[in-house]
N, C-alpha and C positions, 0 to 999 in steps of 0.2 A: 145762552150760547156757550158762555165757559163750561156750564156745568156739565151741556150735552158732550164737547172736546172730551172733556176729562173724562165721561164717562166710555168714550167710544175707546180711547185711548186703554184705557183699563182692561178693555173685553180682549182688546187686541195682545195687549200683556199676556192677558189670561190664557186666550187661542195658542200664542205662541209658545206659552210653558206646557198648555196641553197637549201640543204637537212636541215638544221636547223628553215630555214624559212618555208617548207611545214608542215614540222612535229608541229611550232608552229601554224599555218594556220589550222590543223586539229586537234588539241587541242582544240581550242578556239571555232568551229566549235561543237565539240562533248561536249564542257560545254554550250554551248549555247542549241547544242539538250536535251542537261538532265537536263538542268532547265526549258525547254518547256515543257519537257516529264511530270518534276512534277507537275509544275503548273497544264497542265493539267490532271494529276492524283488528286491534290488536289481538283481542279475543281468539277471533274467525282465524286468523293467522297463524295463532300459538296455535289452535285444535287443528290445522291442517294439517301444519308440519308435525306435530305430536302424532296425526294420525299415521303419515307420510311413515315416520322413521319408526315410531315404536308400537302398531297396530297390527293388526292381519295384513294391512297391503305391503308389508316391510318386506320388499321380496327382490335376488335381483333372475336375470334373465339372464343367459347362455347361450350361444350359437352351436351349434355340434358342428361346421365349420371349424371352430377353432378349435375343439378338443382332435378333430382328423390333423390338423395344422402339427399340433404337439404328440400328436402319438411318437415317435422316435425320439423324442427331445429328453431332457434331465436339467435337473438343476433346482436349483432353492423357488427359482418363480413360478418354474413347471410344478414342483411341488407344494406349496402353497394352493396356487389355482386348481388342482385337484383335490384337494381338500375341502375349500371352499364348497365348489361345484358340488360336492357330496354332501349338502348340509340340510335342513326344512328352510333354509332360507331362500331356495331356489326355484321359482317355477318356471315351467316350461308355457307359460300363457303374459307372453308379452304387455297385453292389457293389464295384468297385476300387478308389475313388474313397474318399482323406479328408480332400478337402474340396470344397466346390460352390464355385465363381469366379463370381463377378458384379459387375458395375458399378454405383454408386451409382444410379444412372438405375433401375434393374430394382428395385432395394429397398422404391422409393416402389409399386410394382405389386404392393397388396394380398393378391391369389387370388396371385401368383406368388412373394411372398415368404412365404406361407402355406407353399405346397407346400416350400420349402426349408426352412421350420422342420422340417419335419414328417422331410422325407427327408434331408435331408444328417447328415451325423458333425457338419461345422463350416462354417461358412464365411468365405470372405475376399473384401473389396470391394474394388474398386477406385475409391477418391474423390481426385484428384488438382485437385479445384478450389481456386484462391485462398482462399475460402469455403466450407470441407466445411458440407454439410448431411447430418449425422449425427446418426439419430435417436435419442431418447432409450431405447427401448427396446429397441434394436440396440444401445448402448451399455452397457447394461444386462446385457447377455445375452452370456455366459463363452464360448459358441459363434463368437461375431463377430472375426474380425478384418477392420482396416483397413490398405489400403495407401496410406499420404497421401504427398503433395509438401509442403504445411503443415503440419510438427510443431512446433509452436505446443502450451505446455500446455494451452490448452482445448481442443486438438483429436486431439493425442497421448494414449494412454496406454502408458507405459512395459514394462507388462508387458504386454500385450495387442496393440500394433499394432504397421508394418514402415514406415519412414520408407523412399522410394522418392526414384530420381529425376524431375522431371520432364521429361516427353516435349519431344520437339521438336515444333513446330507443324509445321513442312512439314519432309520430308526436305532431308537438309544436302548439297550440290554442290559444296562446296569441296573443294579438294584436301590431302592429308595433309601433314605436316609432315614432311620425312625429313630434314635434316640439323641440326647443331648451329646455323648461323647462318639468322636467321631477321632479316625486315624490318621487324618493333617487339620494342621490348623488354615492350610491357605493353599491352594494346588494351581499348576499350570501344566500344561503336554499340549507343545505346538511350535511352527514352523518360525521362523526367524526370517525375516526380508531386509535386507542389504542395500538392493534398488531402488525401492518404491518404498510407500508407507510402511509401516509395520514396525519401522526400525527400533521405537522406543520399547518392544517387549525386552529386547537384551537388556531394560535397567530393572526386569524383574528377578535378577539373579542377584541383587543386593539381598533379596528375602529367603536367599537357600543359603541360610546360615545353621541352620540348627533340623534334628532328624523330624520335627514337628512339620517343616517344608516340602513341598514336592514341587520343584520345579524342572522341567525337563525338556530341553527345543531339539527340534528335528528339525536341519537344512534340507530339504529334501526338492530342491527343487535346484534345476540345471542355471538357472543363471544366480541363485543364490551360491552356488560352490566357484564358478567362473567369478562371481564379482569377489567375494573372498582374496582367490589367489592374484585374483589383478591387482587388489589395494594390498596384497600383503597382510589377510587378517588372519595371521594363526590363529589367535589365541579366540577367535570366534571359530573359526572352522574347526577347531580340536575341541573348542566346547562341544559346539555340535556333533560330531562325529561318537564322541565320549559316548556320548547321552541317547544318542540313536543305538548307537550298539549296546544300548545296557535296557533298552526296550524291550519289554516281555508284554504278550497278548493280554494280560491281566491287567499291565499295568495304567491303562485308560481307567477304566472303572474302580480301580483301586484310589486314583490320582481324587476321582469324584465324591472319594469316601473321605470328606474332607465341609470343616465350619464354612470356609469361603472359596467361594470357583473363580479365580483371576479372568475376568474376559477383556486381553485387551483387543484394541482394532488390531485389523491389517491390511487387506487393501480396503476396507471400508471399514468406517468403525462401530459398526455394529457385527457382532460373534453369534455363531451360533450354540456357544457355551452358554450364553444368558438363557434360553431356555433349558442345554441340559442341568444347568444348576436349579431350575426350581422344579424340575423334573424331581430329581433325586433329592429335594426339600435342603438344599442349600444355600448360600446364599453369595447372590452373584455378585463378581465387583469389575464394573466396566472401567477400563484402563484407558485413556482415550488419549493422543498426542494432542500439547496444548492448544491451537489451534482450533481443534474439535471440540474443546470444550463448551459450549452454546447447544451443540447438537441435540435437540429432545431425545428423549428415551422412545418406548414403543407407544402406541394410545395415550401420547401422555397429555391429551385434554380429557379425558376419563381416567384415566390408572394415577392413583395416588402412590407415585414411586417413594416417596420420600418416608414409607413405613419400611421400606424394605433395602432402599439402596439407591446409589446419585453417582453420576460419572466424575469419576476422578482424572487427573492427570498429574499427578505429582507422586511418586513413588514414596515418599514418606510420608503422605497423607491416608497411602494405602495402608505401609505399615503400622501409623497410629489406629485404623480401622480393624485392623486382625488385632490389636492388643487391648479392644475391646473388652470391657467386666461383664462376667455372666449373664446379668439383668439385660444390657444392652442388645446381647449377643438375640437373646430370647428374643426379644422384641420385635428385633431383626427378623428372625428365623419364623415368628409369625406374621409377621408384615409381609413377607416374601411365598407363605402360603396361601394366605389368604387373596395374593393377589394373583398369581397362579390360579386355584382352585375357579377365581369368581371371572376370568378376562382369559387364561390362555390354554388351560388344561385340555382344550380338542380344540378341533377346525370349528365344530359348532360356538363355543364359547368364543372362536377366533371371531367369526360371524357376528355376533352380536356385539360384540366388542367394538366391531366395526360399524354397524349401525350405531350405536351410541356415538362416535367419530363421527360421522354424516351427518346427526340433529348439530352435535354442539358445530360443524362446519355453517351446517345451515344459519342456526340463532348466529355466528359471527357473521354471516353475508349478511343476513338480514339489520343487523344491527348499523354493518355498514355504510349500507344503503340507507338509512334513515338518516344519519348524517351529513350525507349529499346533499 
């Protein structure tokens, strides 16, 4: 009788480690299927978005709507957005198409930014004014992005939008810069604001010390001459005045024939001197009041600025910068081509530049989102 116990006992032992050992056997089996399953879900994911942003569908979509909206208009966003529009990255078949392009101007047009709700994947604005007016409920909305020249935190959002450069006002006719020796060492010619932002360009007159400098401000604007004589700023209005009147039509392109192109802000602090400096193979130095300093540069989750050039805001940090040694200077001067050449040198390179801004936008949502 004992021996039959003990033996029933043992079987039962046995049953139940061999029920122990399946159930770990499908365990082990079912953590193996769920880290295949992600992998390849991560896989599927990376090859979508890879297809998404950098394949043939990389396309975005236009309404001719808004280009009737902007026929009459000007300005840095209008121009920008014609640019774009004229690119291979455009088509005219919504199905290809993952994202619709529009200009801030078209946004405020009720029935037409209805329709984009409705039909686009996403879309991307172009708002390059000193003052974006971005609406609260486009801001709102995961679908939006913005292409700003003012990345300013109230107007940036980090995950969401593409800090751009801003456009030139009229095409640049100056001539490029081809050799090492050049006729300033550090150039400015611009406007001076009193009111508003701007104000710290007047500490770039600490650097029109010596004839190697070309520094030059033109007041030219009616509440800047008004705010002068109401605070009693001679000695700024006669600068300015001085320096207006000794302005000759050459003297822009001459200023640009120059190792470094001073861009400070003014009413936003991004210039449209940073592109003409790598236009003419110079090498740009954005001046920005302290404050600003945090503010990204252009595509700056793609564009490697830091071969070429970094926002200052200390006037004698700039000076330390212009009295740069040869080697430095070069390095510079090819960091700032090369980065031109491959990200800004047309609307098309502008384009792709911008899709490359879209994936790494993408991989950060995505990334996001997984830590939820």
């Amino acid at each position: 009788m004992m021996n039959s116990a003990i033996n029933r006992t043992k079987c039962l032992v046995y049953v139940i480690l061999l029920i122990i050992a399946v159930l770990f056997i499908n365990i082990m089996n079912s953590s193996i299927n769920i880290a295949d399953t992600l992998k390849e879900f991560h896989f599927a994911t990376n090859n979508r978005i890879h297809n998404m942003f950098v394949g043939s569908d990389t396309k975005f979509y236009t309404f001719h709507e808004c280009s009737n909206i902007l026929d009459k208009q000007f300005g840095p966003s209008i121009n920008m957005y014609r640019g774009l529009i004229n690119t291979s990255y455009v088509t005219n078949d919504i199905t290809h198409a993952t994202y619709c392009l529009s200009a801030s101007y078209c946004t405020r047009d009720n029935k037409l930014m209805q329709r984009m709700q409705e039909i686009c994947p996403k879309i991307l604005v172009v708002e390059l004014d000193y003052n974006p007016r971005l609406g609260k409920d486009l801001l709102a909305n995961s679908k939006v992005h913005y292409l700003l020249s003012n990345c300013r935190p109230q107007f940036f959002r980090p995950n969401q939008d593409i800090c751009v450069p801003l456009s030139l006002k009229t095409p640049l006719k100056c001539a490029k810069n081809t050799d090492f020796t050049r006729r300033y060492v550090a150039s400015f010619v611009g406007t001076i604001y009193v009111n508003s932002y701007g104000r710290h360009r007047y500490t770039l007159k600490w650097l029109n010390e010596t004839s190697d400098m070309f520094i030059k401000f033109t007041c030219n604007e009616g509440s800047n001459i008004l705010g002068m004589k109401s605070h009693g700023w001679k000695y700024l209005r006669t600068a300015c005045d001085r320096y207006k009147s000794s302005l000759s039509p050459s003297d822009y392109c001459h200023s640009l024939n120059s190792t470094f192109v001073l861009c400070p802000g003014g009413r936003q602090p991004a210039s449209y001197r940073l592109l003409e400096a790598l236009m003419v193979n110079s090498i740009p130095v954005p001046y920005y009041e302290s404050f600003d300093s945090k503010i990204p540069m252009p595509f700056h989750r793609v564009v490697d600025w830091e071969q070429c050039t970094k926002v200052y805001t200390e006037i004698v940090d700039v000076e330390r910068l212009i009295q740069s040694d040869k080697k430095v200077i070069t390095g510079l001067l090819k960091g700032c081509s090369n980065i031109y050449q491959s990200h800004l040198s047309s609307f098309e390179m502008m384009a792709r530049t911008t899709n490359q801004e879209l994936l790494a936008l993408t991989r950060i949502t995505a990334s996001l989102n997984l830590l939820q």
